[in-house]
Backbone bond lengths (Angstrom), bond angles and torsions (degrees), N, CA, C in turn:
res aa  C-N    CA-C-N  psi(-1)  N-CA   C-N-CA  omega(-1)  CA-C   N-CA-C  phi
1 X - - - 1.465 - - 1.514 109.07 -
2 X 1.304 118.28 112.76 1.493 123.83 159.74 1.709 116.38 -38.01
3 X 1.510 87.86 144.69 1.728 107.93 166.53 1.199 109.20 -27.64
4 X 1.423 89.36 -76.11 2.241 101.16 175.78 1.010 115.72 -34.86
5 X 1.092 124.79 -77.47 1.807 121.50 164.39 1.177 131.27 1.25
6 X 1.374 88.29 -84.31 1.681 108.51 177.71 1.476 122.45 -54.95
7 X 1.735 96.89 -45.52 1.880 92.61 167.12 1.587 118.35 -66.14
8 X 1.730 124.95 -8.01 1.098 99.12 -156.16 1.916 86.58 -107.60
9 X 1.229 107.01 1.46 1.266 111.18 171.43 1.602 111.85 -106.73
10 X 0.973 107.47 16.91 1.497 102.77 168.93 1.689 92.47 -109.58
11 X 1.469 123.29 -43.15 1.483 125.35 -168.39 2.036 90.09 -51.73
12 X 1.252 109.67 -58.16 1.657 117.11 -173.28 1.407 119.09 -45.50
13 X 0.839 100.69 -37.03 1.403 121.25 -175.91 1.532 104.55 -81.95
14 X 1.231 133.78 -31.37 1.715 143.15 -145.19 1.968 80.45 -102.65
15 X 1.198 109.82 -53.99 1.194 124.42 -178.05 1.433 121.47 -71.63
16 X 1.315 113.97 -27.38 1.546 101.35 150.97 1.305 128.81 -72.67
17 X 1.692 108.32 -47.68 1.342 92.75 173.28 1.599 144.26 -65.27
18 X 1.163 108.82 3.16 1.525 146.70 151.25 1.505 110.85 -38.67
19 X 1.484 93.42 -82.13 1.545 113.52 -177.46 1.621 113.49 -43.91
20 X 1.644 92.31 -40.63 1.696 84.35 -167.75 1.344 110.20 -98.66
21 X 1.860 139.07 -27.21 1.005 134.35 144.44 1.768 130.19 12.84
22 X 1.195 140.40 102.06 1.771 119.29 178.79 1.061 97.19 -147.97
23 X 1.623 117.56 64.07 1.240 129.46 143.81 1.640 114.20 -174.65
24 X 1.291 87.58 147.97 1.603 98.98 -153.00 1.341 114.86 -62.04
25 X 1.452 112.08 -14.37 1.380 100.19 173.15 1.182 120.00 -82.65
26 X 1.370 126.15 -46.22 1.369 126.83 143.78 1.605 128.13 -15.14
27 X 1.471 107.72 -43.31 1.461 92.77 178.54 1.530 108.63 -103.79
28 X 1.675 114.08 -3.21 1.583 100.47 159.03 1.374 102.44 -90.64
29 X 0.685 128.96 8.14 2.024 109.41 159.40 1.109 94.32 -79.31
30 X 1.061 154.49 -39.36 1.475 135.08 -163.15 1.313 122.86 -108.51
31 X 1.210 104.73 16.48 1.807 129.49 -178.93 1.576 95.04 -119.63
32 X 1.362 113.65 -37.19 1.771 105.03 162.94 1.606 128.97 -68.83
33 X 1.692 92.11 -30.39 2.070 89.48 -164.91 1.660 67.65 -100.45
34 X 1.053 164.01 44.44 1.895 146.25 118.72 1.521 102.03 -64.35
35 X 1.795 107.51 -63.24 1.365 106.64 -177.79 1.378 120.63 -42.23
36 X 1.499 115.27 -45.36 1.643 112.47 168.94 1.166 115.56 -76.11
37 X 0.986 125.92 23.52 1.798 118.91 -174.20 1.735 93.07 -111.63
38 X 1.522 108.77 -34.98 1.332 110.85 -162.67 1.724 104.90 -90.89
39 X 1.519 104.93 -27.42 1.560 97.55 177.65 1.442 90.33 -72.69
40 X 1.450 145.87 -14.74 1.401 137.43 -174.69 1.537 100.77 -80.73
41 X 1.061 128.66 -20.82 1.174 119.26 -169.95 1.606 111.57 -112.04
42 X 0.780 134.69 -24.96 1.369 146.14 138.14 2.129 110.95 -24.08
43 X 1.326 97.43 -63.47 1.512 104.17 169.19 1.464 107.51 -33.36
44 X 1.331 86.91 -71.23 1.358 105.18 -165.53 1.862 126.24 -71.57
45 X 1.277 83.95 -6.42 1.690 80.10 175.76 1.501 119.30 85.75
46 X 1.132 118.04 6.16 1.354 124.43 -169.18 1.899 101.76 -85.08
47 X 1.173 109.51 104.08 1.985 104.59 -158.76 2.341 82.35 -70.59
48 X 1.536 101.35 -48.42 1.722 106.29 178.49 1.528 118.00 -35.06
49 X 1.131 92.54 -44.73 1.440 80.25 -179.46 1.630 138.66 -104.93
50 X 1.594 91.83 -2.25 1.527 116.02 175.24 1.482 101.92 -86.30
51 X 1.518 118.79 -10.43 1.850 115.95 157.10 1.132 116.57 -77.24
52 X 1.219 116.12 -43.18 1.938 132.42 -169.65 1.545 104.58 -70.63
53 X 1.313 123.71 -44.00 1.492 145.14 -168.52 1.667 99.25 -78.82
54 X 1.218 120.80 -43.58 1.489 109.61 169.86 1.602 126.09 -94.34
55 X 1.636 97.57 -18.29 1.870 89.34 171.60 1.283 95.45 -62.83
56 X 1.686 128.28 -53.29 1.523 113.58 -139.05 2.028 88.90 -71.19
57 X 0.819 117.89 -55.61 1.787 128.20 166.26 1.362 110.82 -2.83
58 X 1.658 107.77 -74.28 1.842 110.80 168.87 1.509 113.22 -72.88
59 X 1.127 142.63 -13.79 1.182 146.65 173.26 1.393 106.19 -84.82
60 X 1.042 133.09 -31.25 1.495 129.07 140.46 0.939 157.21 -13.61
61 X 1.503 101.77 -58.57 1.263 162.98 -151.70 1.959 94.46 -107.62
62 X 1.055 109.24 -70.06 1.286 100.24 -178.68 1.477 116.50 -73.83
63 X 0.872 132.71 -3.02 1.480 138.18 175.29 1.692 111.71 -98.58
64 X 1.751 104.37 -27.10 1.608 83.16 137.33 1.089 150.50 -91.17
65 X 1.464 100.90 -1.25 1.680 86.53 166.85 1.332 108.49 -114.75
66 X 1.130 132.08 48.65 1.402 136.94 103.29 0.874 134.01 -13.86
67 X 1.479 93.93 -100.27 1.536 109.21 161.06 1.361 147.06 -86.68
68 X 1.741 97.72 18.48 1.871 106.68 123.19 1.145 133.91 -94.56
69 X 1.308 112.76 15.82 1.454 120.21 164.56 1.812 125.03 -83.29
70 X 1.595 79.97 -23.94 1.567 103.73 169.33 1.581 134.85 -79.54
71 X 1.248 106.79 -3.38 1.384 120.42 -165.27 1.244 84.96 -95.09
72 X 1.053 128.80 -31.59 2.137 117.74 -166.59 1.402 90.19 -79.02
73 X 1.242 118.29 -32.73 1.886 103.19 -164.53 1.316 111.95 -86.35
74 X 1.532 90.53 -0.65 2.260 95.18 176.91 1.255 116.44 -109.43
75 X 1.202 121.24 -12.82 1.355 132.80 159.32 1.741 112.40 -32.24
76 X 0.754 114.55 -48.38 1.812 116.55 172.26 1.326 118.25 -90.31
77 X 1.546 126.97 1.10 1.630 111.88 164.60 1.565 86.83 -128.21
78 X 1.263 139.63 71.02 1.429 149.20 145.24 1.964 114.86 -71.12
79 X 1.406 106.06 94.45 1.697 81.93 179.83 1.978 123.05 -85.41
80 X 1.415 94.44 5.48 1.884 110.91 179.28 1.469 87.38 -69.69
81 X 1.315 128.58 125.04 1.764 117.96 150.06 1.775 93.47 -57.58
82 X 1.235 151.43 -13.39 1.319 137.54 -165.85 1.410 107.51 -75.29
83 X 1.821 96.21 -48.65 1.338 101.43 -161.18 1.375 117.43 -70.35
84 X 1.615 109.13 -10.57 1.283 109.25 -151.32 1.364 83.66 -111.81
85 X 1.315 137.45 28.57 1.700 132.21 165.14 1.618 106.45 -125.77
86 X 1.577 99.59 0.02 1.824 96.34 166.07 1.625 118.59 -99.65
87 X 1.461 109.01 123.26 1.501 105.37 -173.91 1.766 113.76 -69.00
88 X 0.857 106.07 168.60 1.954 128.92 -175.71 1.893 104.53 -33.25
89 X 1.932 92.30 -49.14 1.371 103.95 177.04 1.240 124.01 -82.11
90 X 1.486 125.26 -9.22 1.398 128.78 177.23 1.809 87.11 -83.47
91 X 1.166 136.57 -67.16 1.317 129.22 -151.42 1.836 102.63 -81.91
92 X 0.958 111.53 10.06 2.046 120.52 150.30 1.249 90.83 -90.41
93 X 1.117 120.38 -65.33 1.822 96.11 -156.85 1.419 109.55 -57.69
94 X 1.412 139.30 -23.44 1.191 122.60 167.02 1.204 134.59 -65.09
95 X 1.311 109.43 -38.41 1.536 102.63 161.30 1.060 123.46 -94.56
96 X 1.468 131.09 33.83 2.168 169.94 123.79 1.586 72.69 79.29
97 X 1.323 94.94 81.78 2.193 115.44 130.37 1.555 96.66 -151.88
98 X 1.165 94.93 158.09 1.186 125.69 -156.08 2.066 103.02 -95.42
99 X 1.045 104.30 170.93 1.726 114.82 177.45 1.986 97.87 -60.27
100 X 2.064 80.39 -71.49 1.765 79.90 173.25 1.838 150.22 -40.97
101 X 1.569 88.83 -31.98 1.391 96.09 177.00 1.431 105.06 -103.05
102 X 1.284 144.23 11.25 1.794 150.61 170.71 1.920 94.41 -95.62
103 X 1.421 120.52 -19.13 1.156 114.99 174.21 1.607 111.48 -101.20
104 X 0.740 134.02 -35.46 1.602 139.16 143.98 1.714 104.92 -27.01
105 X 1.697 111.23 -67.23 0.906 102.78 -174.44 1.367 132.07 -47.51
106 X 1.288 93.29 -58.48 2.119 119.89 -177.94 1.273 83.62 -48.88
107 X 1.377 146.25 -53.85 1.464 132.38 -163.05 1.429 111.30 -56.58
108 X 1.461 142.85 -38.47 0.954 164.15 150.18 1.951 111.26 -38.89
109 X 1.236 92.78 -41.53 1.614 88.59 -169.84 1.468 106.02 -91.07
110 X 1.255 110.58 -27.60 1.589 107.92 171.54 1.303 100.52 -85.06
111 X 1.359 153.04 36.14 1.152 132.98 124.21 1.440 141.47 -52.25
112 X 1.845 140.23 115.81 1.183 103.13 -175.78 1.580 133.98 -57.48
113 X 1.511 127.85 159.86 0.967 116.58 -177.38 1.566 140.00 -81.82
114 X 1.537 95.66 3.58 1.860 98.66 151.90 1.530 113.63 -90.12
115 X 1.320 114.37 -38.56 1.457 93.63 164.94 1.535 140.38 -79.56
116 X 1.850 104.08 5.44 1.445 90.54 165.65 1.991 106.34 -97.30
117 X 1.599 105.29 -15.66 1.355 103.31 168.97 2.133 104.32 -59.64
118 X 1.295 95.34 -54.47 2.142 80.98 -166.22 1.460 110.96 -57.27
119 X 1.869 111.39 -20.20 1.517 102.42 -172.29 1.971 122.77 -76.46
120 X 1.608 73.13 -17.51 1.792 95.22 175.16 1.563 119.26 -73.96
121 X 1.037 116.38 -40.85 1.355 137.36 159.22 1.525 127.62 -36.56
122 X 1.620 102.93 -56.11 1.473 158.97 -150.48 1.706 74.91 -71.81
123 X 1.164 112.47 -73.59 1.910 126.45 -129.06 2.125 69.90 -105.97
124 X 0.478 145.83 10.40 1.934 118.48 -178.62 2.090 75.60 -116.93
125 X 1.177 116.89 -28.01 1.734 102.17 -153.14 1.569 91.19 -91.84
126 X 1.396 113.32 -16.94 2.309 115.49 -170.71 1.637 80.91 -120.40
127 X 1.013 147.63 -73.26 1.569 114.17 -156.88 1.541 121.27 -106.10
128 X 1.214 113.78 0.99 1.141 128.62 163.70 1.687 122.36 106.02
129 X 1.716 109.83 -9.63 1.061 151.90 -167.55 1.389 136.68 -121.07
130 X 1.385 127.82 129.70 1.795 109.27 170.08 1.754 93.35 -87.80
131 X 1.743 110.65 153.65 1.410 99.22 -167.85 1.719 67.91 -125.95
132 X 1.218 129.76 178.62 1.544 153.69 158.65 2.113 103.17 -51.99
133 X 2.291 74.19 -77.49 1.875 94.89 168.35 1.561 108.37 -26.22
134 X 1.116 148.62 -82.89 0.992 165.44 -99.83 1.298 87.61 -118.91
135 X 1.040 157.26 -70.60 1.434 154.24 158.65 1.085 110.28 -19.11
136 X 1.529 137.58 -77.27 0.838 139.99 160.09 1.401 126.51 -18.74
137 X 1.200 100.00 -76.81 1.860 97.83 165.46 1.232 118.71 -41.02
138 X 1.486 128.89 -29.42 1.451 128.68 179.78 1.489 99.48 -92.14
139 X 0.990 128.63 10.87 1.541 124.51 177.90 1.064 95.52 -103.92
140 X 1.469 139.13 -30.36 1.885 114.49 -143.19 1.903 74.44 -99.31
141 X 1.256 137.10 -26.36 1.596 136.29 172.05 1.282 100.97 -31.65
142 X 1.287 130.52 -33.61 1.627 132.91 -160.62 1.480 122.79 -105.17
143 X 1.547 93.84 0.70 1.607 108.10 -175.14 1.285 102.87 -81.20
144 X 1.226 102.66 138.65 1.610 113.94 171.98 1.506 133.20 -59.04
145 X 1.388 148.97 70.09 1.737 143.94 -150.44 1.312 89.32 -37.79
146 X 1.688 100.90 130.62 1.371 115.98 169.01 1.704 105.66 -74.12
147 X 1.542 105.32 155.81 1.233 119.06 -159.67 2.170 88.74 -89.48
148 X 1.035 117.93 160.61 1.654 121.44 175.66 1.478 122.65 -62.30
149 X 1.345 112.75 107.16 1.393 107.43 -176.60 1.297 126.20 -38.10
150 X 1.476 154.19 92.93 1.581 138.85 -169.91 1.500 107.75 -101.66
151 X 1.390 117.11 40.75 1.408 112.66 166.24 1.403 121.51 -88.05
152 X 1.426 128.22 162.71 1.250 128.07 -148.44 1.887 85.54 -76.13
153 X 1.473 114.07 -32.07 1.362 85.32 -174.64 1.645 116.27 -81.30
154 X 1.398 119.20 -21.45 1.440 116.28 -179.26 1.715 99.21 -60.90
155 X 1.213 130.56 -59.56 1.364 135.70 175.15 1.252 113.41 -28.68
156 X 1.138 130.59 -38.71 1.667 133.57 -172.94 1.317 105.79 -90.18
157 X 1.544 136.36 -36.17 0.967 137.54 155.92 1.323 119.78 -65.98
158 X 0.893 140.53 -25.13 1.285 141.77 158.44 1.769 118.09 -55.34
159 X 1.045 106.87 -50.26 1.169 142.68 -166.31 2.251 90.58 -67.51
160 X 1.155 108.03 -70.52 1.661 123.45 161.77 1.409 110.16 -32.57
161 X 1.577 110.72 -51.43 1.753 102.46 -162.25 1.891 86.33 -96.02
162 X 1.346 157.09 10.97 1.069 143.75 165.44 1.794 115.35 -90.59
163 X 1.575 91.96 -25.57 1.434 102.76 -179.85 1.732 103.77 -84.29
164 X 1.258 124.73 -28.98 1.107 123.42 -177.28 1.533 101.83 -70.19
165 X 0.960 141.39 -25.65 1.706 145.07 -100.44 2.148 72.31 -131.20
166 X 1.182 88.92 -67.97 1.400 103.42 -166.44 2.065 107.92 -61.01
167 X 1.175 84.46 -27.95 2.105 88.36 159.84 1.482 115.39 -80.25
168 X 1.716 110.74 4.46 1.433 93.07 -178.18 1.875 121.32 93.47
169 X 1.389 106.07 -9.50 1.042 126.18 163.94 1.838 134.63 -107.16
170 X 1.346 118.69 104.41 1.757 133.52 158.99 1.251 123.26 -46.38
171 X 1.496 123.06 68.56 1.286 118.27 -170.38 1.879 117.68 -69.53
172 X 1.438 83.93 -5.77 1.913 93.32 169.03 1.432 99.00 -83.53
173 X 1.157 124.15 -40.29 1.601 117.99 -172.40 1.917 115.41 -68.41
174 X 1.884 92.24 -24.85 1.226 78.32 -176.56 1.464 107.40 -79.58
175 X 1.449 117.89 -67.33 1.069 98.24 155.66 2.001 158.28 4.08
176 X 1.657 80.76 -61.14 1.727 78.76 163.18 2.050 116.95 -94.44
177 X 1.430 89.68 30.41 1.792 81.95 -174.10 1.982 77.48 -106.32
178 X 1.494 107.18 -49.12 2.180 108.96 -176.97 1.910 98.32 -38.08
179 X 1.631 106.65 -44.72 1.370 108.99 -145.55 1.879 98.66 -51.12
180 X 1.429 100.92 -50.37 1.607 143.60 -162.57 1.474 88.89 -54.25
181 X 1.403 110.32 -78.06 1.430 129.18 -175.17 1.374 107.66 -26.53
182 X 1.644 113.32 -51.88 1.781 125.10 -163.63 1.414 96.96 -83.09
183 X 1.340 118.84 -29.19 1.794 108.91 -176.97 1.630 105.50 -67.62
184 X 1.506 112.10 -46.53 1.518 113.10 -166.78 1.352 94.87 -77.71
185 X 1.534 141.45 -29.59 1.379 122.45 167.34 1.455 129.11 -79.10
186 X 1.129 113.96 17.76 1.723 117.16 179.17 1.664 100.15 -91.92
187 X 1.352 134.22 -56.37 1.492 117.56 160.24 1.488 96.15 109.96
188 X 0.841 118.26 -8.86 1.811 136.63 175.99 1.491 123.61 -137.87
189 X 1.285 102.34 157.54 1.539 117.71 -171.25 1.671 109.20 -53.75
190 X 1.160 114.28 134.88 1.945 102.65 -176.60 1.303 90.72 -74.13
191 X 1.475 100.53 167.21 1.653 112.85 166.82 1.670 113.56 -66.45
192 X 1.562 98.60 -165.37 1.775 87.11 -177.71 1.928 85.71 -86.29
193 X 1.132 119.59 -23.96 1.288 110.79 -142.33 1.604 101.12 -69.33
194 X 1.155 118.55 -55.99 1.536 111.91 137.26 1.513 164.58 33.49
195 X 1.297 81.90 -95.21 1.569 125.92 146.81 1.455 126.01 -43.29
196 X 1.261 98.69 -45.85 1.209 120.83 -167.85 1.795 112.38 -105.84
197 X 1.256 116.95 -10.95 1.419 122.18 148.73 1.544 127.63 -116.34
198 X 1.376 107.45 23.49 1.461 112.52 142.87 1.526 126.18 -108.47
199 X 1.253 105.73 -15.49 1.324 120.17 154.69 1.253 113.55 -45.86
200 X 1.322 95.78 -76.04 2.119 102.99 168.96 1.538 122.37 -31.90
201 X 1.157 106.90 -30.50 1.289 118.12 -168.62 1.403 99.49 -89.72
202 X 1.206 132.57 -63.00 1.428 128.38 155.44 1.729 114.60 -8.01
203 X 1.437 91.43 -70.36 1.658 104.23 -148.65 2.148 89.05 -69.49
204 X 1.418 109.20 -14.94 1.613 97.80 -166.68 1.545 99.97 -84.70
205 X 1.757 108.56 -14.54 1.484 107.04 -175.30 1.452 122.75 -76.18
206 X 1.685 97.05 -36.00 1.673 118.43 178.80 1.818 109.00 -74.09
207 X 1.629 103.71 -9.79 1.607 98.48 176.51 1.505 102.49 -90.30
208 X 1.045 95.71 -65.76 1.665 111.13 163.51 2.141 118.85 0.61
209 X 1.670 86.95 -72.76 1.077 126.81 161.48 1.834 123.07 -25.91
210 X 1.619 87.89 -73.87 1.363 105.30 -175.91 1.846 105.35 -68.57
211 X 1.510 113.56 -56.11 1.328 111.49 166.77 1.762 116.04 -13.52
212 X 1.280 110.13 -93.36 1.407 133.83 -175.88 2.089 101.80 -66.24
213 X 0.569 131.34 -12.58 1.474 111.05 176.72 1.557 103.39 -124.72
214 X 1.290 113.96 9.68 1.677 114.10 -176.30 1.669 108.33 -95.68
């Protein structure tokens, strides 16, 4: 049996057990031994299998957060009194993922599914690889522009940065010069948690963005 073969029956196979998988630990074991398959192949130079080793990896990946997307909607028909006194993050840590990376995930799983098929495509045909990063970035593309906060407190703040604005002062600029300032003075890696709300902040600027200049 040819190379081809075999990789395209290992991809079939990688991908069924995917499909049938329904629980998260189950499908991070097999989103972990991809990750080692692909740092194995990476060593080795193998470009075939450092594509195969990271689609099935993010495809993994999005199928858990799936089905951590599912744990919030079962939270109210639990018939264990046990189960139903452990929060979202107690029943990740058992099958050891974390809050941060089940939100990574779900970002991934609410992607539609032609655009997480072209982004897969996308990243094996330009970098040779599916990366997480790169997913991600093609995920927040799919987020919906939030509609304008009109609560009495967004209004007053609003209201603050127009009056500043009109003295000649960017209270977003000042602001994002403190934000900048505190990242380059921390001296260490941010947490994910972090990470993951400057990201937000990113992705609300590029909606923002697109809104008004689109």
């Amino acid at each position: 049996m040819g190379d081809g073969v075999m990789q395209l029956v290992r991809y079939e196979a990688a991908r069924s057990a995917l499909a049938a998988a329904h629980r998260v630990d189950e499908v991070k074991d097999i989103r972990d031994k991809a990750e080692a398959m692909a740092a194995y192949a990476r060593q080795a130079k193998d470009s075939e299998l450092i594509q195969f080793a990271t689609e099935i990896k993010v495809r993994a990946e999005r199928r858990c957060g799936e089905l951590s997307a599912r744990m919030d909607k079962a939270q109210g028909r639990r018939t264990s009194s046990l189960d139903a006194k452990k929060s979202k993050e107690e029943q990740l840590a058992e099958h050891g993922l974390t809050v941060q990376e089940a939100h990574r995930y779900e970002a991934l799983a609410a992607m539609p599914v032609e655009h997480f098929e072209t982004a897969v495509a996308t990243a094996k045909s330009t970098a040779g690889e599916v990366t997480t990063a790169f997913m991600l970035r093609e995920a927040r593309k799919t987020r919906p522009i939030a509609k304008p906060n009109t609560s009495k407190k967004a209004k007053a703040m609003l209201r603050e940065l127009d009056e500043a604005k009109a003295r000649g002062v960017s209270m977003l600029a000042t602001y994002a010069r403190l934000t900048i300032t505190a990242v380059r003075a921390t001296g260490e890696a941010l947490s994910d948690d972090e990470v993951s709300i400057l990201s937000e902040l990113m992705g609300a600027l590029v909606a923002v963005n697109i809104k008004t200049k689109g």
